[in-house]
N, CA and C atoms of all chains as a GROMACS GRO file, in nm:
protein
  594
    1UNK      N    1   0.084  -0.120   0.000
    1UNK     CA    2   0.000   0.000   0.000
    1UNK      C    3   0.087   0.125   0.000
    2UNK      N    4   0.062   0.209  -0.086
    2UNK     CA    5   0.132   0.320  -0.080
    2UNK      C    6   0.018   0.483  -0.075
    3UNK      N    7   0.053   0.555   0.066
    3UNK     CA    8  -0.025   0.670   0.090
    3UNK      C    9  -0.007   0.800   0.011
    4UNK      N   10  -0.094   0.833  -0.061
    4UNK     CA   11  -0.056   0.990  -0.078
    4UNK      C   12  -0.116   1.097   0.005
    5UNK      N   13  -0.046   1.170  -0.041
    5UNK     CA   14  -0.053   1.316   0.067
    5UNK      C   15  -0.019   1.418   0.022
    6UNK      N   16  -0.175   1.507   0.043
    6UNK     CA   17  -0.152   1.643  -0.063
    6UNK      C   18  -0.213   1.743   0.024
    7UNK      N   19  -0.074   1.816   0.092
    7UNK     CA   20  -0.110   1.980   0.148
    7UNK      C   21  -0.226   2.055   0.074
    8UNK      N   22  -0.352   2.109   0.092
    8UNK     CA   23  -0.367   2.187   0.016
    8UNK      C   24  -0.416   2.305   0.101
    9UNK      N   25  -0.432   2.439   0.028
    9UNK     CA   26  -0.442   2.537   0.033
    9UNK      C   27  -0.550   2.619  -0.012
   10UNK      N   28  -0.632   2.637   0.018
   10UNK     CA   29  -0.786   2.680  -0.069
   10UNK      C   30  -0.804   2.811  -0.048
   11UNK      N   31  -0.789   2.927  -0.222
   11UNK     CA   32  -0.780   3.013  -0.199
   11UNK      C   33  -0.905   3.066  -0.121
   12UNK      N   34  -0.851   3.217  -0.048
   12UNK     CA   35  -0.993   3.303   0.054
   12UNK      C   36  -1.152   3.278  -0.040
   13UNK      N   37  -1.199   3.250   0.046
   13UNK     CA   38  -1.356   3.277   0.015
   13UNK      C   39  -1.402   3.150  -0.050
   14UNK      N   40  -1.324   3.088  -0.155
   14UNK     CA   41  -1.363   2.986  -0.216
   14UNK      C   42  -1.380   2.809  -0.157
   15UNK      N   43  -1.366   2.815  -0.003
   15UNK     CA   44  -1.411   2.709   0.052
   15UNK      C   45  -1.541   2.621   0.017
   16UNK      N   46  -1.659   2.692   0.020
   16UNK     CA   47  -1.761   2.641   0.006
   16UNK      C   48  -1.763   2.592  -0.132
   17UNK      N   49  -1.682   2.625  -0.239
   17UNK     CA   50  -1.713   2.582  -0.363
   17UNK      C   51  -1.598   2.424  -0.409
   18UNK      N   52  -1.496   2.518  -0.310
   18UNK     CA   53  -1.399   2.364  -0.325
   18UNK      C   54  -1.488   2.233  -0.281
   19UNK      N   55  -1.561   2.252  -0.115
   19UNK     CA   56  -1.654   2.167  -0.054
   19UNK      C   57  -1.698   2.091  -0.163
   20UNK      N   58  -1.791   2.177  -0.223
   20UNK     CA   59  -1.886   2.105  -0.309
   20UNK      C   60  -1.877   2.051  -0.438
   21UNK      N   61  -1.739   2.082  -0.513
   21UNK     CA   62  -1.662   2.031  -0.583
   21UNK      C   63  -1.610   1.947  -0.579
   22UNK      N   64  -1.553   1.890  -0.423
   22UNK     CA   65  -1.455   1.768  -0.402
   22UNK      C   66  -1.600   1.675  -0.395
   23UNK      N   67  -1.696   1.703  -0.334
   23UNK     CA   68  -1.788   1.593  -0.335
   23UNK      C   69  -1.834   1.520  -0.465
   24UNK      N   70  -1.806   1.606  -0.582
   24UNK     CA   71  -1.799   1.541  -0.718
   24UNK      C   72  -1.690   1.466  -0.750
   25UNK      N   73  -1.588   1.501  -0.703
   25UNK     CA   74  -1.426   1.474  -0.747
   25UNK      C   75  -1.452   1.329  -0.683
   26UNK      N   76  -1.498   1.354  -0.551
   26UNK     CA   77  -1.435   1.191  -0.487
   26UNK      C   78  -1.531   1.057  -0.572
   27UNK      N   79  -1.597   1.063  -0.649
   27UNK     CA   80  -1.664   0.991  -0.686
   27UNK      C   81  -1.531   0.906  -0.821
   28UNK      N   82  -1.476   1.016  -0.843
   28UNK     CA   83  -1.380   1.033  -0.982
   28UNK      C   84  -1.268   0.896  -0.937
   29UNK      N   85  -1.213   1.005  -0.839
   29UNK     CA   86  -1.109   0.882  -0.754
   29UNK      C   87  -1.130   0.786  -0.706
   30UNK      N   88  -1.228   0.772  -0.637
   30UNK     CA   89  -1.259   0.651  -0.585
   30UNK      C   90  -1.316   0.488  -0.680
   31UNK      N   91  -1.357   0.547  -0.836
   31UNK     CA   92  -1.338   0.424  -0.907
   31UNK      C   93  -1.241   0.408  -0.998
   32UNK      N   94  -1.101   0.469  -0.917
   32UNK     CA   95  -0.979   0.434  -0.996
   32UNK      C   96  -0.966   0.327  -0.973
   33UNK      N   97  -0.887   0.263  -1.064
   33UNK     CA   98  -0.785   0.091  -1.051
   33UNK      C   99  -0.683   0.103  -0.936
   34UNK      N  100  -0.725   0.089  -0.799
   34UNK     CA  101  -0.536   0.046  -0.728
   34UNK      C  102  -0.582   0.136  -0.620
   35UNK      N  103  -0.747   0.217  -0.641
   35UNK     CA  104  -0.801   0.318  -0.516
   35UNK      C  105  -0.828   0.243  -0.404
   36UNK      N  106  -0.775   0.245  -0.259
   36UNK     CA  107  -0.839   0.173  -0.164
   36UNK      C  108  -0.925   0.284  -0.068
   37UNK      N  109  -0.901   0.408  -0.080
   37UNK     CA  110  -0.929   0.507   0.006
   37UNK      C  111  -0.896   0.619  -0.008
   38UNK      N  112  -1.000   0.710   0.099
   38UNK     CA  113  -0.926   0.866   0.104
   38UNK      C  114  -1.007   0.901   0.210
   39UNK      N  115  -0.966   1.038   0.267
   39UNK     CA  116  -1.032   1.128   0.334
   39UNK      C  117  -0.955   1.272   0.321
   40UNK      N  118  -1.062   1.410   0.373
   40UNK     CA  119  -0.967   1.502   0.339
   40UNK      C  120  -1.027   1.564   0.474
   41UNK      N  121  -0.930   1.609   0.514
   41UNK     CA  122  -0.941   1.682   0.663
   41UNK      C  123  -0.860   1.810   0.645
   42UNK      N  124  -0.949   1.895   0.744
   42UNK     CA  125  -0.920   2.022   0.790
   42UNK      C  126  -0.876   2.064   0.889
   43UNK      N  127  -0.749   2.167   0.821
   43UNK     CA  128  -0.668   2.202   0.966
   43UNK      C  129  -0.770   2.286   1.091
   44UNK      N  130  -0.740   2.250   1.198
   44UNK     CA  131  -0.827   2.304   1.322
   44UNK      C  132  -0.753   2.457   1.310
   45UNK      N  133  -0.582   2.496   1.288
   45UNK     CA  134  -0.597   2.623   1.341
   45UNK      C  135  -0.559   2.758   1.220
   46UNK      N  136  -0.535   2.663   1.094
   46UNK     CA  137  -0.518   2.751   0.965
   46UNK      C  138  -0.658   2.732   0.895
   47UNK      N  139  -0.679   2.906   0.849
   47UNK     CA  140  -0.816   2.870   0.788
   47UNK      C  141  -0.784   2.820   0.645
   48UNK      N  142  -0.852   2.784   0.590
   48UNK     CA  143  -0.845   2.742   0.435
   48UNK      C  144  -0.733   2.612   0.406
   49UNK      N  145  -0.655   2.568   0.499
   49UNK     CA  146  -0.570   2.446   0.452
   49UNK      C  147  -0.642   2.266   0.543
   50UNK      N  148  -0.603   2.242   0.423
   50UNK     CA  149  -0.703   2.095   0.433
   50UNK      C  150  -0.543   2.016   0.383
   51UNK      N  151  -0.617   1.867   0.414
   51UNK     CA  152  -0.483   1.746   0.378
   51UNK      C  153  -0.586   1.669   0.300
   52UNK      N  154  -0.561   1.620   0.203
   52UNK     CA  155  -0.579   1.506   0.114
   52UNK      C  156  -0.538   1.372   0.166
   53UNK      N  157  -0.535   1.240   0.206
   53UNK     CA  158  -0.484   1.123   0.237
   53UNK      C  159  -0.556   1.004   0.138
   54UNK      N  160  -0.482   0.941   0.036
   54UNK     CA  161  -0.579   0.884  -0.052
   54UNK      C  162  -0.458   0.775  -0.033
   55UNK      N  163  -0.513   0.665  -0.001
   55UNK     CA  164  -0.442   0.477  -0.023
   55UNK      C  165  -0.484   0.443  -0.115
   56UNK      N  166  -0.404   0.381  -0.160
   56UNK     CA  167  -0.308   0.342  -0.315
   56UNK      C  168  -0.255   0.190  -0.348
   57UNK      N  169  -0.302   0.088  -0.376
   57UNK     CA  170  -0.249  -0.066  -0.413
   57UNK      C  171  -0.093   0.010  -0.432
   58UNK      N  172  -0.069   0.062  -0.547
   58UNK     CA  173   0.063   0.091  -0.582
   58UNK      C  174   0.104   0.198  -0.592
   59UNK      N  175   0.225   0.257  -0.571
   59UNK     CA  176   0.266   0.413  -0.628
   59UNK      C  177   0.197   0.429  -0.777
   60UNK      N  178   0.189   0.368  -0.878
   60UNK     CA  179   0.162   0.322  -1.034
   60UNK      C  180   0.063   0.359  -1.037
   61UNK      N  181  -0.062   0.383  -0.946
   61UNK     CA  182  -0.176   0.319  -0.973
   61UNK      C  183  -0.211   0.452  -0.942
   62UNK      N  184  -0.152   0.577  -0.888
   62UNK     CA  185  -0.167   0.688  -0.872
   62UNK      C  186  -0.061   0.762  -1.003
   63UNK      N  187   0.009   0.701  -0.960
   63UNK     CA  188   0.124   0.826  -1.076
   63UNK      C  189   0.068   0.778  -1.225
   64UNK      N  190   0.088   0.694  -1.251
   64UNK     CA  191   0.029   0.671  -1.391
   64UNK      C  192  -0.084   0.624  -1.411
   65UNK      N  193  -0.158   0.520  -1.346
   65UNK     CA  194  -0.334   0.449  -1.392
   65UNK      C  195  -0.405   0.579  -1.358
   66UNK      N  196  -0.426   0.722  -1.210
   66UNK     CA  197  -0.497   0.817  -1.248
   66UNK      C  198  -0.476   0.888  -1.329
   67UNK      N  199  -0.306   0.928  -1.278
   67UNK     CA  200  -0.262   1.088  -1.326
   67UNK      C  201  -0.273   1.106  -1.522
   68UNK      N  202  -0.251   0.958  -1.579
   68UNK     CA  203  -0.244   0.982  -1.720
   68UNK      C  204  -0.377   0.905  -1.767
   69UNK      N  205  -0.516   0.918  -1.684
   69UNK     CA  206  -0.619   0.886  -1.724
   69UNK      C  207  -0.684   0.994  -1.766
   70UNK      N  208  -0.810   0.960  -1.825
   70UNK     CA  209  -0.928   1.083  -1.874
   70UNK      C  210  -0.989   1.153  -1.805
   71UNK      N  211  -1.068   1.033  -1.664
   71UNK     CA  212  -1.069   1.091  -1.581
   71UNK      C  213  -0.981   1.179  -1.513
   72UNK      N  214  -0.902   1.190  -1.488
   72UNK     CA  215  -0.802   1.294  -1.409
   72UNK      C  216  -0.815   1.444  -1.471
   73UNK      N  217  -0.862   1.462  -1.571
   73UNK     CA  218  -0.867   1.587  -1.644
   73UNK      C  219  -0.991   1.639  -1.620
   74UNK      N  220  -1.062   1.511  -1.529
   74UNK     CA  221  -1.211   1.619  -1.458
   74UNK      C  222  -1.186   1.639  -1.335
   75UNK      N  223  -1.130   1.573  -1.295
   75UNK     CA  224  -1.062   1.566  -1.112
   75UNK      C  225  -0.989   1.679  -1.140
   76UNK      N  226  -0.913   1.748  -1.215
   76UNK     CA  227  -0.819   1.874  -1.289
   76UNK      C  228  -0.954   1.992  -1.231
   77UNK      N  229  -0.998   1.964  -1.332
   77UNK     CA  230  -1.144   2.105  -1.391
   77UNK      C  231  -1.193   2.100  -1.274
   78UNK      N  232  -1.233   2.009  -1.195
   78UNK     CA  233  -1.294   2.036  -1.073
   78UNK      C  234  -1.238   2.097  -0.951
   79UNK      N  235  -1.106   2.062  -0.919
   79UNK     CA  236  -1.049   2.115  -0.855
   79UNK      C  237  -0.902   2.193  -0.855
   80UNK      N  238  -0.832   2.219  -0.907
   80UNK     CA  239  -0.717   2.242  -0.954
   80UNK      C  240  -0.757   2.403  -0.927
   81UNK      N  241  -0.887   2.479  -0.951
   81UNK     CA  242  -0.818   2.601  -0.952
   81UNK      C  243  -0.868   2.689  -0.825
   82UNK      N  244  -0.915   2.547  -0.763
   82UNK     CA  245  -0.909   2.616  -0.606
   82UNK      C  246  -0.765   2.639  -0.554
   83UNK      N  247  -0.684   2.616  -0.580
   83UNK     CA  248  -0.546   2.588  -0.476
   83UNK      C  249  -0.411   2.699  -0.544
   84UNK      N  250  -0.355   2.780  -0.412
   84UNK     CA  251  -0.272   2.851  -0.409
   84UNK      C  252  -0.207   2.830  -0.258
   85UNK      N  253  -0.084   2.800  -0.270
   85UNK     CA  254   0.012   2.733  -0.420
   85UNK      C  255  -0.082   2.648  -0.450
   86UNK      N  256   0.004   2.581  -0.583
   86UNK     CA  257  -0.039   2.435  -0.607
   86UNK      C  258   0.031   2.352  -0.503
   87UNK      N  259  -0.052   2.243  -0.502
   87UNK     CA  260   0.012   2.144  -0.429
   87UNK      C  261   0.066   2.044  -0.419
   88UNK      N  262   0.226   2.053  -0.283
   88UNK     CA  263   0.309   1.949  -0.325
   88UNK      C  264   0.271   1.824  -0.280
   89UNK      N  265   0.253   1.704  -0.378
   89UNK     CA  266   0.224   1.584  -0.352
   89UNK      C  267   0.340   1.458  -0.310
   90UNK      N  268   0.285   1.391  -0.207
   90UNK     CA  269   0.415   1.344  -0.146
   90UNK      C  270   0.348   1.217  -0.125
   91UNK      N  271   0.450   1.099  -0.149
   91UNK     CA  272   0.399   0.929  -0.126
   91UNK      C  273   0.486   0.856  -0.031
   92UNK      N  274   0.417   0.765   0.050
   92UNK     CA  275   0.487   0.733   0.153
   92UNK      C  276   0.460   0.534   0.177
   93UNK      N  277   0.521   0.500   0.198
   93UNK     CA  278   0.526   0.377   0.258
   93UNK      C  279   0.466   0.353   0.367
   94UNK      N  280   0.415   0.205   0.387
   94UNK     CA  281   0.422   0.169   0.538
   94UNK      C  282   0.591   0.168   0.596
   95UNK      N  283   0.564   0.140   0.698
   95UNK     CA  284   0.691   0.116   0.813
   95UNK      C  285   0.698  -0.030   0.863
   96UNK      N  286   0.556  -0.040   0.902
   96UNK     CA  287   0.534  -0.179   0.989
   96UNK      C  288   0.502  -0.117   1.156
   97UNK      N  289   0.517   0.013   1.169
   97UNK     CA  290   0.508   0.080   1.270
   97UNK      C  291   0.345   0.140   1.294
   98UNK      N  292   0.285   0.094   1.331
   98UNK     CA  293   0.124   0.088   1.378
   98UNK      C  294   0.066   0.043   1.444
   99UNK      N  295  -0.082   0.124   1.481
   99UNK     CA  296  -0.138   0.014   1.573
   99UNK      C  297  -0.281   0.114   1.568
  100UNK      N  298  -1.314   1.311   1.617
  100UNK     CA  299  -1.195   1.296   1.616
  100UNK      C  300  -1.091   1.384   1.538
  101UNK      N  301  -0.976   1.353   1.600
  101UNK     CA  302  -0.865   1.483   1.538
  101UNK      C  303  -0.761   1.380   1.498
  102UNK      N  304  -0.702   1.407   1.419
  102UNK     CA  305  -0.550   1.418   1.348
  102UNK      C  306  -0.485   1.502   1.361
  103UNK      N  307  -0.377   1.387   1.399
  103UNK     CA  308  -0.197   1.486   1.443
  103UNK      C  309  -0.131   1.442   1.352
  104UNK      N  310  -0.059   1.536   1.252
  104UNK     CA  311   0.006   1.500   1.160
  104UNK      C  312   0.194   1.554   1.176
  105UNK      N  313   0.267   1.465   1.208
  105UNK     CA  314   0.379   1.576   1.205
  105UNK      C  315   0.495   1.470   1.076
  106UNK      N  316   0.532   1.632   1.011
  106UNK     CA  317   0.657   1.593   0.915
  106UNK      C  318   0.773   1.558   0.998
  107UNK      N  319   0.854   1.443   0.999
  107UNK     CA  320   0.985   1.415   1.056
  107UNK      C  321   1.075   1.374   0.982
  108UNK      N  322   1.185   1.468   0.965
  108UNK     CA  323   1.310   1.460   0.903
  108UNK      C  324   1.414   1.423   0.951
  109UNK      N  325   1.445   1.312   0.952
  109UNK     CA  326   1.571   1.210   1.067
  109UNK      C  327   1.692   1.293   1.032
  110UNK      N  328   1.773   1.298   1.084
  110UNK     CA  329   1.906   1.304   1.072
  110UNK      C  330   1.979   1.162   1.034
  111UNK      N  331   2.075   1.221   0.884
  111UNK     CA  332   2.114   1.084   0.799
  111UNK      C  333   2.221   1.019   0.902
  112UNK      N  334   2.236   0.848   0.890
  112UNK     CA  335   2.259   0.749   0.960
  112UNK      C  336   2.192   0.734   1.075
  113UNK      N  337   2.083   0.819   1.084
  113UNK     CA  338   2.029   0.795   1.257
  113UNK      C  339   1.908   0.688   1.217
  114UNK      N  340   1.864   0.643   1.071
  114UNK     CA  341   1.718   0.580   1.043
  114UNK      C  342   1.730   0.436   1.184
  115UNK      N  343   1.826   0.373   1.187
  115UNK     CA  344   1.780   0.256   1.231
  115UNK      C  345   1.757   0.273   1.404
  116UNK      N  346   1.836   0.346   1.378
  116UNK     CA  347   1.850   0.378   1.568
  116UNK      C  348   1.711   0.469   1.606
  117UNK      N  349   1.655   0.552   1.518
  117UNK     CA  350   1.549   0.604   1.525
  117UNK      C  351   1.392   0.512   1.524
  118UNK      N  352   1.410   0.433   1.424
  118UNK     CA  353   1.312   0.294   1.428
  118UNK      C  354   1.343   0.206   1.538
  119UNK      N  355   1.416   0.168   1.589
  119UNK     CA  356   1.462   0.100   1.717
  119UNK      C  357   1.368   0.137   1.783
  120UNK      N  358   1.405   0.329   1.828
  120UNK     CA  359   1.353   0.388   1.948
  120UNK      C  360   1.194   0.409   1.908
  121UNK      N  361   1.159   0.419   1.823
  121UNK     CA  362   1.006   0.478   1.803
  121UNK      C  363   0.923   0.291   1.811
  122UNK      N  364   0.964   0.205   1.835
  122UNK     CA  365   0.903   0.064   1.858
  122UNK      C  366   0.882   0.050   2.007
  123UNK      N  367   0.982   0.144   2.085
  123UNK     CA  368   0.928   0.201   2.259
  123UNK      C  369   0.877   0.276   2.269
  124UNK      N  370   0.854   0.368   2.217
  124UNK     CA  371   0.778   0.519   2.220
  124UNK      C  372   0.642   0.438   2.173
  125UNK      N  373   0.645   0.392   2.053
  125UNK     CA  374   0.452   0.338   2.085
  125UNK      C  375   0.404   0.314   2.177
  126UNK      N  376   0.454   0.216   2.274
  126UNK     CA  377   0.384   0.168   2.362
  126UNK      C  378   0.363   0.294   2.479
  127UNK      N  379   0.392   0.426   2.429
  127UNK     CA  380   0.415   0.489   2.542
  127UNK      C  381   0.283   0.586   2.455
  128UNK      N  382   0.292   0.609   2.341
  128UNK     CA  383   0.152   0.692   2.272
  128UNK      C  384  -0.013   0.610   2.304
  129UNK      N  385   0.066   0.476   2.299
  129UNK     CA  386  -0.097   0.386   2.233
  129UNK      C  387  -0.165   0.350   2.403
  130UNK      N  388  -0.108   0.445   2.505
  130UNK     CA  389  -0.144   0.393   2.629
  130UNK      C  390  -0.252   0.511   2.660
  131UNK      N  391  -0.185   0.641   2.589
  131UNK     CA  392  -0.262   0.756   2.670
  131UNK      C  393  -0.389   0.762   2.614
  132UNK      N  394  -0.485   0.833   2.749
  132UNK     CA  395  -0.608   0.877   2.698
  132UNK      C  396  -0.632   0.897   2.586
  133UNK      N  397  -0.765   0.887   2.546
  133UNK     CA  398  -0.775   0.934   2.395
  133UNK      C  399  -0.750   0.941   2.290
  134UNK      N  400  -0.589   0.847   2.277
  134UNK     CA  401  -0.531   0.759   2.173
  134UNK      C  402  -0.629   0.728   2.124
  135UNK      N  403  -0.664   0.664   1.966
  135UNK     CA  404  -0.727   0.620   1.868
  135UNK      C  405  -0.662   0.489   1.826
  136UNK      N  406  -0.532   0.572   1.761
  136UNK     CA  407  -0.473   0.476   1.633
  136UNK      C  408  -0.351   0.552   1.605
  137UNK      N  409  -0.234   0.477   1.546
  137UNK     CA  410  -0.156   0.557   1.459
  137UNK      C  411  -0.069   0.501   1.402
  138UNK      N  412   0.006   0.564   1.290
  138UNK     CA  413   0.067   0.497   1.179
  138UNK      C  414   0.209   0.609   1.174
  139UNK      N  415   0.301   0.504   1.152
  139UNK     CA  416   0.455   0.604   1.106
  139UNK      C  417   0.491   0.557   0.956
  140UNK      N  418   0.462   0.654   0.833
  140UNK     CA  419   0.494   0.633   0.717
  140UNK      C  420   0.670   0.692   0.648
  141UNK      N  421   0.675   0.668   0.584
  141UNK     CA  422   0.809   0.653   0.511
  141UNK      C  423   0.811   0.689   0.389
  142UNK      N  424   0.891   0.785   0.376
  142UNK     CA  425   0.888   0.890   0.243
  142UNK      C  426   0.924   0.761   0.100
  143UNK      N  427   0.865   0.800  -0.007
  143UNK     CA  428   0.915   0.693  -0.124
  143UNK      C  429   1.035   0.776  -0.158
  144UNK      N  430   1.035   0.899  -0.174
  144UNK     CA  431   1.133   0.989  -0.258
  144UNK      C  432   1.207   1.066  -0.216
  145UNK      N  433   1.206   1.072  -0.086
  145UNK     CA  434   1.304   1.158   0.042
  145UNK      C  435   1.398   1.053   0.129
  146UNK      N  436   1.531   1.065   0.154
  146UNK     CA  437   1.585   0.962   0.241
  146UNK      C  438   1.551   1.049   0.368
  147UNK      N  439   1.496   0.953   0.491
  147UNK     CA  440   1.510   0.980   0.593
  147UNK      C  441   1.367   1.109   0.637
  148UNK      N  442   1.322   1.114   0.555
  148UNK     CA  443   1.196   1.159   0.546
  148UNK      C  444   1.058   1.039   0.568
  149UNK      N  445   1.006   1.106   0.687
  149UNK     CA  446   0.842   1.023   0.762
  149UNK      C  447   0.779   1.088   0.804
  150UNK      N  448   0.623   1.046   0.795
  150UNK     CA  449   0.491   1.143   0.885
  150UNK      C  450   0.459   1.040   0.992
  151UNK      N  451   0.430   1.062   1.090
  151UNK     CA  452   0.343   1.015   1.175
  151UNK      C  453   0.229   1.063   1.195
  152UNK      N  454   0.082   0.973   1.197
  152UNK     CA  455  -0.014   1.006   1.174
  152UNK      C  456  -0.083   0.958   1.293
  153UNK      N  457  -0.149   1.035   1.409
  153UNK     CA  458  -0.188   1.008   1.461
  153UNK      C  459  -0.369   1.023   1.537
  154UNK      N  460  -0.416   0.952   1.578
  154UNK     CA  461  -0.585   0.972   1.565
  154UNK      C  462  -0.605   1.024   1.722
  155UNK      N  463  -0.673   1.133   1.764
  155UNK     CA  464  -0.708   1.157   1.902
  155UNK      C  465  -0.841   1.159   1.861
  156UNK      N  466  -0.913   1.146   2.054
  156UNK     CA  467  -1.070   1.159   2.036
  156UNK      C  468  -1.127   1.292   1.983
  157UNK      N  469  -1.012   1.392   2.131
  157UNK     CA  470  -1.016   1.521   2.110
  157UNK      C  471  -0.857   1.602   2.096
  158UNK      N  472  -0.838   1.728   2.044
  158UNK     CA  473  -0.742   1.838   2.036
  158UNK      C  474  -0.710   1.794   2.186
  159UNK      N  475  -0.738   1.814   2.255
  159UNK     CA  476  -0.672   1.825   2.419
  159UNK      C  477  -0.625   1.684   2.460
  160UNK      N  478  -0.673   1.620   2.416
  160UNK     CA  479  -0.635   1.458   2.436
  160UNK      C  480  -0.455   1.480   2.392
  161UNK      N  481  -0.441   1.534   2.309
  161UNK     CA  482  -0.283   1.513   2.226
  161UNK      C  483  -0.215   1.655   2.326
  162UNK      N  484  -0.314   1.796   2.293
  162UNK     CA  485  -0.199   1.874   2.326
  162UNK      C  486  -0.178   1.920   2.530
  163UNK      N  487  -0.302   1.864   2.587
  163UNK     CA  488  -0.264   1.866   2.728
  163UNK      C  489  -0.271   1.751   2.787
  164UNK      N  490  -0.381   1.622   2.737
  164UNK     CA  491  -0.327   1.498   2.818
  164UNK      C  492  -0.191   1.470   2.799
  165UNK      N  493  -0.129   1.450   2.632
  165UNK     CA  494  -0.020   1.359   2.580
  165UNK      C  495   0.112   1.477   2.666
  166UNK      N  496   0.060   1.610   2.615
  166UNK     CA  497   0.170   1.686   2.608
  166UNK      C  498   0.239   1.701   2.756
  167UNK      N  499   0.153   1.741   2.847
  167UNK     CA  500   0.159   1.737   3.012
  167UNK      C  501   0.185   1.606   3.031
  168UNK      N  502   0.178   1.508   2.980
  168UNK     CA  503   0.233   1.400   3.114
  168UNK      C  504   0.367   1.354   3.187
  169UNK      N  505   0.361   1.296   3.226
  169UNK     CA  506   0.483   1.223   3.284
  169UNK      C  507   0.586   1.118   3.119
  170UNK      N  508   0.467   1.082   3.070
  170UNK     CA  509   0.524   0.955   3.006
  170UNK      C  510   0.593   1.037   2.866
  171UNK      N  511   0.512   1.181   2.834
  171UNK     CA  512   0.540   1.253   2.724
  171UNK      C  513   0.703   1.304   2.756
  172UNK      N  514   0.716   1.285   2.898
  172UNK     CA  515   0.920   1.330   2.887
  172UNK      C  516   0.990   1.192   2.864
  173UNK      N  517   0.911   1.084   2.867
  173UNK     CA  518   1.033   0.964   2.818
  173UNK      C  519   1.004   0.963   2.678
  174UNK      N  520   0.916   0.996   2.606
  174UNK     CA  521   0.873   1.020   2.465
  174UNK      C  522   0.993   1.104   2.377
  175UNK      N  523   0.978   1.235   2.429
  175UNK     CA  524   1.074   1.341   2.398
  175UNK      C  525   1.216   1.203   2.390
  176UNK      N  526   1.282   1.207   2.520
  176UNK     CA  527   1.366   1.128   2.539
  176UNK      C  528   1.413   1.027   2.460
  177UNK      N  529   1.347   0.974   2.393
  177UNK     CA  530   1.336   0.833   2.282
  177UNK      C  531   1.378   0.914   2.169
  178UNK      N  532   1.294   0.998   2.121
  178UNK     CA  533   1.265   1.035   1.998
  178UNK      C  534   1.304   1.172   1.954
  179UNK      N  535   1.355   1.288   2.046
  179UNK     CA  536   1.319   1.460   1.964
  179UNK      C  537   1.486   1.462   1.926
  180UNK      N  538   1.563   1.363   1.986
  180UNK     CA  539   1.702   1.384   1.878
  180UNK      C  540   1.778   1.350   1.762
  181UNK      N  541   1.675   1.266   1.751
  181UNK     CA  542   1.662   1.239   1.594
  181UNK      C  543   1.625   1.316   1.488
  182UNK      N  544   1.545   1.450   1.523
  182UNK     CA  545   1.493   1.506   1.486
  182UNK      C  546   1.594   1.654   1.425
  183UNK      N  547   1.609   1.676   1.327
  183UNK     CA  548   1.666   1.802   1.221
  183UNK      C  549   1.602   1.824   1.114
  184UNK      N  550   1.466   1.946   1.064
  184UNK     CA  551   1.462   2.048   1.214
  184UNK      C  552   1.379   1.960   1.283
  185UNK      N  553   1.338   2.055   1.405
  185UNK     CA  554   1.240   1.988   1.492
  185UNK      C  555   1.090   1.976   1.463
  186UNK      N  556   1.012   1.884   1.442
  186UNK     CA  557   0.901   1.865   1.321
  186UNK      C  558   0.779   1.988   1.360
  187UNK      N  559   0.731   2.047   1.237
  187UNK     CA  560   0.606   2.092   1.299
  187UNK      C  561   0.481   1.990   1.332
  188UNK      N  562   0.399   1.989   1.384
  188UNK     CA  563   0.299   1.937   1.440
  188UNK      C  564   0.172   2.005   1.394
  189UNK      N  565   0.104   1.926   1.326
  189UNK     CA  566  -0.047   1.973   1.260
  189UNK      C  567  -0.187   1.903   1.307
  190UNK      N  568  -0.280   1.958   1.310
  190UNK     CA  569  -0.410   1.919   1.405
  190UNK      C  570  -0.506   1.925   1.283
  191UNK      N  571  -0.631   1.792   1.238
  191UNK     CA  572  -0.691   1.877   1.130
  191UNK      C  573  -0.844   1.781   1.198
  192UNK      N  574  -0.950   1.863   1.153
  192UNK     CA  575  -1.074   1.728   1.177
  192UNK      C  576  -1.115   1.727   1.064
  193UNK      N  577  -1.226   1.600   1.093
  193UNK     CA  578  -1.259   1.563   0.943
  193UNK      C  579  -1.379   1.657   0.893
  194UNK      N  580  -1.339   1.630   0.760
  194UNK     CA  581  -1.466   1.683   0.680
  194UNK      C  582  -1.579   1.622   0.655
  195UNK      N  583  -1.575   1.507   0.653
  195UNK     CA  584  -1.704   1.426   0.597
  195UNK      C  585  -1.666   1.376   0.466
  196UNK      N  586  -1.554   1.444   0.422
  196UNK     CA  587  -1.527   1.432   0.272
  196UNK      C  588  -1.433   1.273   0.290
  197UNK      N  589  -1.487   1.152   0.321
  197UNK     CA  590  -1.430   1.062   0.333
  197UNK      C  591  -1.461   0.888   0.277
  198UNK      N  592  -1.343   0.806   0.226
  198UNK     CA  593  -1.466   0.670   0.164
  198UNK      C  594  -1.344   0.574   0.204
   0.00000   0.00000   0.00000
């Protein structure tokens, strides 16, 4: 399983539209090939920054089965022009360290 | 519930001695109040780069039960010298935006 993780940043005012935008988006991602999950949470003490956490069968299955799919170019249009900066996306391993 | 998210950037040759110590330090997180759950991930594309992800009931569960205790100075102790810089620490709740 490999996690991604995407800082994001939602420009002023446009919260409520990102909201209701990602609720379209997650439909997008979630019948990717290699999708096991996601959630997106909000920081308690910065306004406007949220985290992305989406599990992944493979790094592959994000970097190339979404990112160079068709879909991804609506997951784009839908959300992409909420965010300043853009955001840096980062993938991580298990450890074996959990509980 | 809340999420504690902190970036940790080891200091290079310290990975194993740092995984050593964070396999005692669990048992010292997964005891306190209001613990949930938590996971230590591992950068794919950074050496020595990890998040720890951790689940509280509540914000105060992490920053005055965990932070005030007794057990949070053998924590430090295990773990904050491994640490270059010293990680920030992020708090987020959920959105609903989750599958």
């Amino acid at each position: 399983m490999v996690t991604e993780i995407a800082m994001l940043n939602i420009i002023p005012g446009m919260e409520p539209d990102f909201l209701a935008s990602f609720e379209k988006a997650e439909s997008i991602i979630s019948s990717m090939n290699g999708y096991l999950q996601h959630e997106l949470l909000k920081s308690v003490a910065e306004a406007g920054k949220y985290v992305l956490i989406v599990r992944w069968q493979t790094l592959e299955d994000h970097t190339e089965g979404f990112r160079k799919s068709a879909a991804y170019q609506e997951w784009k249009r839908l959300l992409h022009h909420f965010y300043d900066p853009f955001p840096v996306v980062e993938h991580y391993h298990r450890t074996g360290k959990a509980a």
